[in-house]
C-alpha positions in Angstrom: -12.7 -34.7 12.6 -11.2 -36.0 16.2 -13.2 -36.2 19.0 -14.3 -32.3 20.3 -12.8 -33.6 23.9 -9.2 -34.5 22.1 -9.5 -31.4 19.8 -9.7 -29.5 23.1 -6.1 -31.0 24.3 -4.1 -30.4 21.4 -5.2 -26.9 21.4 -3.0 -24.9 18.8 -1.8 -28.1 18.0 -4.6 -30.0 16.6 -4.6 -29.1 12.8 -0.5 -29.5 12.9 -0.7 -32.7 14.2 -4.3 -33.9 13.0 -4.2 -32.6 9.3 -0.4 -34.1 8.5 0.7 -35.6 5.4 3.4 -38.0 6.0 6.1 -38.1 3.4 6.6 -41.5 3.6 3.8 -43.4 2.4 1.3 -45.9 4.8 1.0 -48.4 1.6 4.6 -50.0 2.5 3.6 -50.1 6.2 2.2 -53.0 8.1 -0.6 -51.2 10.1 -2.5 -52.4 13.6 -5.1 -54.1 13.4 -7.4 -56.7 15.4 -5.4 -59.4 13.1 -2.0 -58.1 14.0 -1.2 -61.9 15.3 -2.1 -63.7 12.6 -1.2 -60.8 9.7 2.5 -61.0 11.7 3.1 -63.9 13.5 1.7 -66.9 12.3 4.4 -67.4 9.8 6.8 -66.5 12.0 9.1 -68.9 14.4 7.8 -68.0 16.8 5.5 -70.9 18.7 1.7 -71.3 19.5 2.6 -70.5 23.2 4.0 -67.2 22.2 0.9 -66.4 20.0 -1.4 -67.2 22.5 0.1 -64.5 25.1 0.3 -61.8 22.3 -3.2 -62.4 21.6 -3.8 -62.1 25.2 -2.0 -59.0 25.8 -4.0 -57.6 22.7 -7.3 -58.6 23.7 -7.2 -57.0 26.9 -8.5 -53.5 28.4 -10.2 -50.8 26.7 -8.3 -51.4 23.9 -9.1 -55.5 23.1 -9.5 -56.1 19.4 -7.7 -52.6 17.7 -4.2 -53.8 17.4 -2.8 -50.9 19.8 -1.9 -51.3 23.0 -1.8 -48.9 26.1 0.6 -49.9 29.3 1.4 -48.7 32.4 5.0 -49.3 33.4 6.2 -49.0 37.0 10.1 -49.4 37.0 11.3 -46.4 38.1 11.4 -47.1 41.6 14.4 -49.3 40.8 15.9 -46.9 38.7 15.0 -43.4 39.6 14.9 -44.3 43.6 11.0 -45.2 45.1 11.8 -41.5 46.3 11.5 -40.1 43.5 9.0 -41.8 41.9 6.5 -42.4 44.5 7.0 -39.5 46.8 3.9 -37.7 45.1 1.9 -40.0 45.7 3.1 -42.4 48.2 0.2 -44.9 48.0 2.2 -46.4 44.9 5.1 -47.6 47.7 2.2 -50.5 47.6 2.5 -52.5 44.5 -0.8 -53.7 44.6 -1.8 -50.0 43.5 0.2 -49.9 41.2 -1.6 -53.0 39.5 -5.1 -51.8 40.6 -4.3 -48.5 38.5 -3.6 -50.4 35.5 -6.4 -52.1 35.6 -9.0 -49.5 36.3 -7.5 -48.1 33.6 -8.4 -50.5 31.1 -4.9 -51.1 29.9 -3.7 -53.6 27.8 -0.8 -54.6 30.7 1.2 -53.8 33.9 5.0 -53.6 33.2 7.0 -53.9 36.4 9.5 -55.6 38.3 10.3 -59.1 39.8 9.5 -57.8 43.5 6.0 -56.2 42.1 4.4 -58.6 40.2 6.0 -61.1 41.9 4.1 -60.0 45.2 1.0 -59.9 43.6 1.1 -62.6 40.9 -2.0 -65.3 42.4 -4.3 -62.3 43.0 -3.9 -60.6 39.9 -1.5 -62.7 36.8 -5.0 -63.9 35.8 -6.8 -60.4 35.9 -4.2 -58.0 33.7 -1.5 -59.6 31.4 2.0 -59.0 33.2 5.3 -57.5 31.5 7.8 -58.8 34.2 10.6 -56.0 33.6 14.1 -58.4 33.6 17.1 -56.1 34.2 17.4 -52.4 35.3 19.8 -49.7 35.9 19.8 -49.2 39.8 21.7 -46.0 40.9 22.5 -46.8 44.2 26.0 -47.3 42.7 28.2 -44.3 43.4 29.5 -43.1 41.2 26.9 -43.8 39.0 27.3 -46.4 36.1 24.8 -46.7 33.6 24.2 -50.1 32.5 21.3 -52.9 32.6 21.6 -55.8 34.9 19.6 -58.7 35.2 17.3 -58.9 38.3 16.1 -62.5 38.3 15.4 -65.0 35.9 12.9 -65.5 32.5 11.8 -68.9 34.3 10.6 -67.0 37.3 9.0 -64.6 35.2 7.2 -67.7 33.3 5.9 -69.2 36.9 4.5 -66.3 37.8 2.3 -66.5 35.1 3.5 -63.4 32.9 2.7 -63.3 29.5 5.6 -61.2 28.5 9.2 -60.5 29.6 10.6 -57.0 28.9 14.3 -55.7 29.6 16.4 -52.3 27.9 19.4 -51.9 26.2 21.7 -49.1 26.3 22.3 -48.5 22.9 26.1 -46.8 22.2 27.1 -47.3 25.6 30.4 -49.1 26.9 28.2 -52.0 28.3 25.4 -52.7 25.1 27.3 -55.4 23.6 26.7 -57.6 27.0 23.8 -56.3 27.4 22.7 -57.4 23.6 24.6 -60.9 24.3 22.4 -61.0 27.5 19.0 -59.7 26.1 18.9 -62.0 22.7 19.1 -65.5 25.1 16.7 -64.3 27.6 14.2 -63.6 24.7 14.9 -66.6 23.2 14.2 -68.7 26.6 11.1 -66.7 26.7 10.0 -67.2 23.4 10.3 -70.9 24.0 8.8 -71.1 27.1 5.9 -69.3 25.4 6.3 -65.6 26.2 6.4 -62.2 24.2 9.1 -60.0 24.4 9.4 -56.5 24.5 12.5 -54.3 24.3 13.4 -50.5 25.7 16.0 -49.5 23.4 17.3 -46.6 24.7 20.6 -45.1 23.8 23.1 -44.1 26.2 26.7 -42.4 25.4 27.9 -38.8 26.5 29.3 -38.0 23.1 26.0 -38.3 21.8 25.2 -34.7 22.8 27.2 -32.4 20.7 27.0 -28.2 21.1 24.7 -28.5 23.9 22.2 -30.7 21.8 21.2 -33.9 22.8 20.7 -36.4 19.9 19.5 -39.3 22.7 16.0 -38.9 20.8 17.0 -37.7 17.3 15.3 -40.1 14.9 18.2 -41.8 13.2 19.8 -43.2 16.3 16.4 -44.2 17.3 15.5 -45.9 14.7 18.7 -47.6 14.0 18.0 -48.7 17.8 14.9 -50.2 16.8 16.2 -51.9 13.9 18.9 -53.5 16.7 16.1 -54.5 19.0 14.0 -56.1 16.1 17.0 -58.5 15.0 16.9 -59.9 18.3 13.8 -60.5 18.1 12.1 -58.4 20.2 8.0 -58.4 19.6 7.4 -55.1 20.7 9.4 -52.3 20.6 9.2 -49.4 23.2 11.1 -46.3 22.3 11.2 -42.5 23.4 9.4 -40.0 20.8 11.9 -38.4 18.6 12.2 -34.2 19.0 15.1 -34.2 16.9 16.8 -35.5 13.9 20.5 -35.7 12.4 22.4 -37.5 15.1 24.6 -39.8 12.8 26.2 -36.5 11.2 26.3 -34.2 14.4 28.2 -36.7 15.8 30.4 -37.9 12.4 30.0 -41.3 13.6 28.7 -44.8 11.8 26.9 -44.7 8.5 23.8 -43.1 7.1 22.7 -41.8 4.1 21.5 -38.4 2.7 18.2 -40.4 1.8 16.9 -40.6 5.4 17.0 -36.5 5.8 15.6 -35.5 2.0 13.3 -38.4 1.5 12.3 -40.4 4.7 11.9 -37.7 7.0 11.4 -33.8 8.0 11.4 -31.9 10.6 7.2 -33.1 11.5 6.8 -35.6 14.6 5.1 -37.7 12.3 7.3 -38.1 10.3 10.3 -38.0 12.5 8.0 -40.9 14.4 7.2 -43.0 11.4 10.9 -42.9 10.5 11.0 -45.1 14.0 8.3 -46.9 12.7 10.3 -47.6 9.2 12.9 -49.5 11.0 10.7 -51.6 13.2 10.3 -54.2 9.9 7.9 -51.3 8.1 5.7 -51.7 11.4 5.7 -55.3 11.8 6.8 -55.1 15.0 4.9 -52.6 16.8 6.2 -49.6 18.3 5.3 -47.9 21.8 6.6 -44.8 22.3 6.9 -43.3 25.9 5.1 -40.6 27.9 8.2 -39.5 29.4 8.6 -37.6 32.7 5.4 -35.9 34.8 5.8 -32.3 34.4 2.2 -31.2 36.2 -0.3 -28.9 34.5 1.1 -30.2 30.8 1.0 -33.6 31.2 -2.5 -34.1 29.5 -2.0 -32.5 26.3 1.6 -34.1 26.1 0.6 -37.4 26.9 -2.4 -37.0 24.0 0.0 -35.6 21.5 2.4 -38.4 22.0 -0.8 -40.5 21.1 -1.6 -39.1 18.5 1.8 -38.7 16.7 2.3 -42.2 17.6 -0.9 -43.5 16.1 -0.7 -41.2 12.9 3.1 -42.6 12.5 1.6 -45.9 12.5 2.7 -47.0 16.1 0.9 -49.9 18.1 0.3 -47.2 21.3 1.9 -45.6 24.5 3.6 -46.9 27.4 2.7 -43.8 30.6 4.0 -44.4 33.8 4.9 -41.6 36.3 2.2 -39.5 34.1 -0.4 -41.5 35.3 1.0 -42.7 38.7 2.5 -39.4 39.9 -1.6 -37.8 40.5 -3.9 -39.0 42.2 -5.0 -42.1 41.6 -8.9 -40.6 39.8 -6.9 -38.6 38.0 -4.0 -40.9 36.8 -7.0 -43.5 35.6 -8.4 -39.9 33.5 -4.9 -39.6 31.3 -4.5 -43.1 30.6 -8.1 -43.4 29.2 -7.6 -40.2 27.5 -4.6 -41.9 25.9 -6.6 -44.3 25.0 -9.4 -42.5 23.7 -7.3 -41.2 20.6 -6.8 -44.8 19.5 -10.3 -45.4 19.9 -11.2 -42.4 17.8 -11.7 -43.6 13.9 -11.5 -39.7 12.7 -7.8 -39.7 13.9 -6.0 -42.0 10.9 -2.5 -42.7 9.7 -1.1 -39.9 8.3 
């Protein structure tokens, strides 16, 4: 049995989410684990600079030596205006909170821009592993477009001492096949100049909400999103939690098969979740789903439920950003390590 404190959170929702089946089985799933680099990527192209920072980034925080990660990402003062973002708690206009939260937290990493970690780099690249976030989707532009441009460069990213670069493509939008042309050579500069890769791989495109139902986060699209961002090689892929399914034939678009809805998935989030995790290589290359926006009061319980659908999906851990960082600071260190907590908790398995 999970922890009593976790069991608490979920609330009505523990013995739906904790007491699962998965209809896919784990046995064809490559799990996390403290040997995730060598089980992985020692056979792989990739080089002994590039295994060195993925070892680094999983050895680090509260949870060094599982094989799951937790990170806090602070990008959204690009991309959702510092207004926004940091108008709740405006002692994160300073980006050296932003990298103090992350690591009283215990997380694995701090994912943020050039003008962040660049700011702080010598006082901190050697405390936290840095995720120097390479292109965003700035909304100063009126009207708005959304699409992903490049900030700075991978080689900047590399002399400030990060051990990963991460960047997101828009999936079905206008723009995705630059932005995939763009993406794939800046991960494979990083990967030769040593550094791991990690890929948002959102999807973007108006006609992908149909009747009034959005199918952004339906778990086909998703995964078929994740099995773009692994071909390009990404080493880690983050991706919203499905909370719905059935995209490819709302939409009567592209090419599934029956298969997916009788015998890979239902309508369960761990299920819809290990679907994602299916098309990340059968979980070779881990996937982080994100926390998603801070509603207030709720955010506890849907931060842990993320976790543990994640987790019990087979997922690698959570990426929580304005969660964390939109509360006071005590209380934003709290969620993450609560987060964190159900990866630490042996009782909660893979379904």
């Amino acid at each position: 049995m999970a922890s009593k404190k976790i069991v608490d959170i979920l609330g009505d929702k523990a013995a739906y989410l904790l007491d699962h089946k998965a209809i896919v089985d784990k046995s064809i799933l490559t799990l996390p684990s403290p040997n995730h680099v060598e089980e992985v990527w020692m056979n792989s192209n990739r080089n002994n600079r590039v295994l060195r920072s993925l070892q680094t980034l999983h050895n680090h925080g509260r949870l060094a030596g599982t094989g799951h990660c937790s990170i806090l990402p602070v990008d959204q003062g690009v991309e959702h205006s510092a207004g926004a973002s940091f108008a709740p708690n405006p002692m994160y206009f300073d980006p050296e909170n932003i990298i103090k939260l992350a690591i009283e937290a215990g997380c694995n990493a701090v994912a943020s821009t050039f003008g962040v970690l660049g700011l702080m780099s010598r006082k901190y690249a050697h405390r936290i592993p840095f995720i120097v976030k390479i292109n965003h989707n700035q909304l100063l532009t009126y009207p708005n477009v959304f699409d992903q441009t490049i900030f700075g460069t991978v080689k900047s990213a590399y002399d400030m001492g990060a051990v990963a670069v991460g960047a997101t493509i828009y999936w079905g939008s206008e723009e995705s096949n630059r932005q995939l042309k763009e993406i794939a050579e800046a991960f494979e500069q990083a990967h030769e100049l040593g550094m791991a890769t990690v890929l948002w791989c959102y999807l973007r495109n108006n006609a992908f909400v149909v009747d009034g139902k959005d199918y952004h986060t339906s778990a086909d699209l998703t995964g078929q999103a994740n099995h773009l961002g692994v071909t390009i090689q990404a080493d880690i892929i983050k991706q919203k939690l499905p909370t719905n399914n059935g995209g490819y034939n709302a939409i009567k678009f592209g090419k599934t098969s029956p298969l997916v809805y009788s015998k890979l998935t239902t309508d369960h989030p761990i299920d819809l979740c290990r679907y994602q995790v299916l098309n990340c290589y059968s979980g070779k290359i881990g996937l982080i789903n994100s926390g998603g926006e801070s509603k207030g009061a709720s955010d506890k319980q849907e931060a842990v439920v993320t976790a543990v659908v994640n987790k019990r999906a087979g997922g690698m851990g959570l990426i929580v950003g304005r969660k964390a960082f939109q509360r006071p600071f005590a209380e934003g260190v709290e969620l993450i390590n609560d987060i964190q907590d159900v990866y630490l908790d042996e009782e909660i398995t893979v379904a």
